[in-house]
N, C-alpha and C positions, 0 to 999 in steps of 0.2 A: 294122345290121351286127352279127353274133354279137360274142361278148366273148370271146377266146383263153382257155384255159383255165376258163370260167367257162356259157359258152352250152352246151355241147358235154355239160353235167355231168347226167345225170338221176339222181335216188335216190328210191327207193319207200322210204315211212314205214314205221315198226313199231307195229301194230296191239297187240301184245301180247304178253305170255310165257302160256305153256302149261309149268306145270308137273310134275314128278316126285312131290310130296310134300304135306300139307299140314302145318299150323302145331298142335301137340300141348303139353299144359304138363307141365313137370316134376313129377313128385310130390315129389322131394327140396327144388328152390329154386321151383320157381311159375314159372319159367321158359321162353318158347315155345322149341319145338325143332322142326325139322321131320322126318318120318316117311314114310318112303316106301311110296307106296301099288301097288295093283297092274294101276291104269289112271290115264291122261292126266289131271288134274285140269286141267279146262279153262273159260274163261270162262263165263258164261251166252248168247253170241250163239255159240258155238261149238257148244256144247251144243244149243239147238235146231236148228242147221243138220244135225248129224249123227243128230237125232235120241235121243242118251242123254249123260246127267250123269256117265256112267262109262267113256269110250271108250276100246278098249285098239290101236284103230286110227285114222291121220289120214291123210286123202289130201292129197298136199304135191306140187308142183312147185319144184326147185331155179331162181331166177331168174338166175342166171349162170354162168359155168364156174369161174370163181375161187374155188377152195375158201377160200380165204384170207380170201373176205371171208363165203362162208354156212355155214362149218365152222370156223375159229379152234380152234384148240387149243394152250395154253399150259399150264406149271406154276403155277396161282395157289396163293396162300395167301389167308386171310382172318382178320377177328376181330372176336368180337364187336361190339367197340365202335368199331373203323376202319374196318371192311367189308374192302373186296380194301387188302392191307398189301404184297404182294408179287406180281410177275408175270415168270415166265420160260421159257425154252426149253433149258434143261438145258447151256446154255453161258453166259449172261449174262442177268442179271436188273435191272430196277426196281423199287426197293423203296421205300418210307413210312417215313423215319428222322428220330425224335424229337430235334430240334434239341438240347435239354440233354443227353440223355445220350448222343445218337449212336448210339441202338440200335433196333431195328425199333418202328415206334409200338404201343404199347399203351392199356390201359383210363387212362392215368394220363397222356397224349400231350396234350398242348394249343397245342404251337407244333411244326410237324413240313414239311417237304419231301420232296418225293421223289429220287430221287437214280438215275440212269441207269450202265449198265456195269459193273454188280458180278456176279462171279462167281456161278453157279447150276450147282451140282452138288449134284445127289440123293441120294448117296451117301456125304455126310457133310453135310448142312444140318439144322440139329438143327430146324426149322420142317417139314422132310420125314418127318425123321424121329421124328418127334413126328407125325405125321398130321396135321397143320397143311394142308400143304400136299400138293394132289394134283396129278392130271394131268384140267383141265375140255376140255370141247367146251363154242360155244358155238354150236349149230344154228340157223339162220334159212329159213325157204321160206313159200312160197306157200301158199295150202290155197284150188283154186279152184272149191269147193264151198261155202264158207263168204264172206258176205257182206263188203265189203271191198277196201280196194285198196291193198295192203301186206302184209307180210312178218309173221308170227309166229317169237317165240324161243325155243327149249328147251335148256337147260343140265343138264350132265350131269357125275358124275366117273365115272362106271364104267369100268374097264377096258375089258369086255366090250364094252358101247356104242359105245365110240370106235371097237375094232376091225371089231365089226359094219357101221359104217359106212362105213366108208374102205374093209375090201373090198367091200362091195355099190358104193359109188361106183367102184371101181376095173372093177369085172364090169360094171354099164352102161354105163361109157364105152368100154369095147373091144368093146361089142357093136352099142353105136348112135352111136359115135365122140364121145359130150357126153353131159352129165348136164342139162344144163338143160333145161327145160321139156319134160321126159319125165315122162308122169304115174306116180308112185310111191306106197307106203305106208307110210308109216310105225309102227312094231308095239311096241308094251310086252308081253313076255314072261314067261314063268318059265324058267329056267334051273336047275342046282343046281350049287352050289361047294362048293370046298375051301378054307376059309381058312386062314392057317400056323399057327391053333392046332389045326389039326385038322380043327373040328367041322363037319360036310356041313350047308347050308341050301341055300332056294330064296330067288334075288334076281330081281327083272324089269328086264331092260333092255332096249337098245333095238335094234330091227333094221329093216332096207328089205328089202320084198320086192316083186313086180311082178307081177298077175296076170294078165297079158294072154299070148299067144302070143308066142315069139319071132318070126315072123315079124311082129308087131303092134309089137312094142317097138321090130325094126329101121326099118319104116317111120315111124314118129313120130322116129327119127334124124335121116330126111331133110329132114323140115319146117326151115324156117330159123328157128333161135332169135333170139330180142331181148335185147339187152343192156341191163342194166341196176346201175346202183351200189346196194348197200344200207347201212342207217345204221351207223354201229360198234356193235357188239352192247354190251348193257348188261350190263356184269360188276360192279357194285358189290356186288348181293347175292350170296350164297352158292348153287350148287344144291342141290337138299334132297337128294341122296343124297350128300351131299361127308362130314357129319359125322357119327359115330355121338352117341349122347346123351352120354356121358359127355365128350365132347371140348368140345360146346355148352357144359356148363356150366363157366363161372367159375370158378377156383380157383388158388391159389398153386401152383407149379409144386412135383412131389415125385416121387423117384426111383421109375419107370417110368411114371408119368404120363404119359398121351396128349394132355392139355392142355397148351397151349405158348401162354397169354394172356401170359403175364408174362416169356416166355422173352427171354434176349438173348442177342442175335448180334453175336459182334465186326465191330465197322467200321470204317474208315479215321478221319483225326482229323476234324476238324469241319474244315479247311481245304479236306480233298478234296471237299466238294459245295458249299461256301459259295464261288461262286467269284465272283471280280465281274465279270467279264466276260460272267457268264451274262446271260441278254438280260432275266430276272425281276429280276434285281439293278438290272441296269443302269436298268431302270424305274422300280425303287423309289425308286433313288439320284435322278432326274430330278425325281419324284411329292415326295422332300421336300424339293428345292432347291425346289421353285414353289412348294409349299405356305409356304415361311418369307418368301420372297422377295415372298411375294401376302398374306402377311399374314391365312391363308386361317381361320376360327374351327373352331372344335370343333362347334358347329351345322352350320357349312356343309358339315364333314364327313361329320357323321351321317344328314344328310337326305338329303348326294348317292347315300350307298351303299344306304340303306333306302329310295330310289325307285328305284334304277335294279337294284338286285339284293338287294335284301329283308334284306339280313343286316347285323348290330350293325358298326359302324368307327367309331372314336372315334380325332381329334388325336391324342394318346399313341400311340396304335397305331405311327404314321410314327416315333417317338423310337427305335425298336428297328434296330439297324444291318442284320439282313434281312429280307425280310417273310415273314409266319407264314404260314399254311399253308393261310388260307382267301383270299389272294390268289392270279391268275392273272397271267397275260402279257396276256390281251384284257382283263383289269379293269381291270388298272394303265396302260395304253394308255387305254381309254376316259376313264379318272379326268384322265391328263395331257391330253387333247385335249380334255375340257371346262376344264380351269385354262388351259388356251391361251386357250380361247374368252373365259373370262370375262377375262384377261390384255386382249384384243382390246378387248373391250367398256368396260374401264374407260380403254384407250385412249382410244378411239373420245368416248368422253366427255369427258376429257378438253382434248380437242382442240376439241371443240364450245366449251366454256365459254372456253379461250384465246381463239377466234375471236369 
């Protein structure tokens, strides 16, 4: 018999990201930065299917109607040394806030939480406006030219882009009633802009177009699409047209500086996100009653967490009243339901040797 909620679930993997830029070093600090180029940079299996290392076109089917889940677009922030520090929707934000000081995590962050519900307005966020923080797309589709069976990702902050998008998606679906699995194109352009210092350049961004007939495009409406779920897109890294160089680089924050690594942003006291009732707390609080109560060593600590999830955890660690930043809700879960088990076990024994 199916499982409610659980039989009913299908999700196509992600084969890959297809990016906007590649990886350039600083001549000032030695530094990678990414550079936008003005075709697809795209994997090596991509590459031979379409035939060139340089493609400024991909043919993409969208697998579902829910833009929600294969267009995302949020306010992120990011940085160097935390990755995505902030994510919002220009009314309320989650943000990466550095336990000791209470301020958005930075290069100097080593015990930190995230913290849900905080104000996100753009129009006085000194992360915005510092160029920290944009407005990403995070595009997910098909390309069923390209070998594979799963979803490719392209991350963008262009203005341009995003808009390109959502009206080309808005003009297909009023012509063929859905956007999904209507064969489309996806294009990296040139364009020319005005930025507010003035100065006219050309940038490429992105646009959909459709080369077929409209009456081609309405019949491939009718066909009955397939549903399907896709994975949460992967936002930790940055998109390469999000930063200019001077933003990349490191540096102590100085009056009109576009750099905002070291900036802080007032926050609530440390009472408003340290809450105990949070369901993280409430596990940790559990994870070090067992651990004192089981008598559990420092060995037996370090070997549980570097087999089952590769990263340092040392006894001392649990002595800190919340847990840091490289604990989860499913770690601290798994961690307490193996000290059950072993709880079980030394029962179990126990009871033998009584008998």
């Amino acid at each position: 018999m199916p499982i409610e909620g659980v039989s009913g679930i299908r999700r196509l993997p992600r084969l890959g990201k297809i990016r906007l830029g590649i990886k350039e070093k600083s001549p000032k600090t030695g530094s990678l930065y990414p550079k936008a180029t003005e075709y697809f940079v795209v994997p090596p299996e991509v590459a031979e299917a379409l035939g060139t290392d340089f493609p400024k076109e991909l043919p993409i089917m969208f697998p579902t109607e829910d833009e929600t889940q294969f267009a995302q677009q949020w306010l992120r922030c990011y940085s160097l040394t935390q990755g995505l520090v902030c994510i919002g929707d220009g009314v309320t934000a989650r943000r990466k806030i550095d336990r000791k000081t209470v301020d958005i995590a930075g290069r100097d962050t080593k015990d930190w939480v995230w913290k849900e519900g905080l104000t996100c307005n753009s129009a006085e966020c000194p992360l915005y406006l510092g160029k920290r923080c944009r407005k990403v797309i995070n595009l997910q589709f098909l390309m069923p030219t390209v070998p594979g069976l799963g979803v490719w990702q392209i991350d963008s902050s262009s203005f341009y882009s995003i808009v390109n998008i959502n009206s080309m998606l808005d003009m297909v679906r009023g012509l063929c009633g859905r956007v999904s699995f209507i064969p489309l194109t996806l294009v990296l352009g040139p364009i020319e802009v005005t930025p507010p210092e003035g100065t006219k350049k050309t940038v490429y961004v992105m646009h959909i177009k459709q080369d077929v007939k409209l009456s081609e495009l309405q019949a491939w409406g009718q066909r009955e699409p397939t549903r399907v779920l896709l994975p949460e897109p992967a936002v930790e890294e940055p998109p390469e047209d999000l930063f200019p160089q001077e933003v990349l680089e490191e540096g102590p924050i100085t009056e009109g500086s576009t750099s905002t690594e070291d900036i802080s942003v007032p926050m609530e006291p440390i009472e408003a996100f340290l809450d105990d009732n949070d369901p993280l707390v409430i596990g940790w609080n559990i994870a070090k009653s067992m651990l004192q109560e089981l008598k559990i060593t420092d060995k037996q600590v370090a070997d549980w967490f570097q087999k089952v999830y590769k990263i340092e955890v040392r006894l001392m660690d649990f002595g800190a009243q919340y847990p840091g930043g490289k604990f989860t809700n499913s770690m601290l879960s798994r961690f307490c339901d193996s000290l059950v088990a072993f709880q079980e076990q030394g029962r179990a024994r126990k009871s033998t040797t009584v008998a």
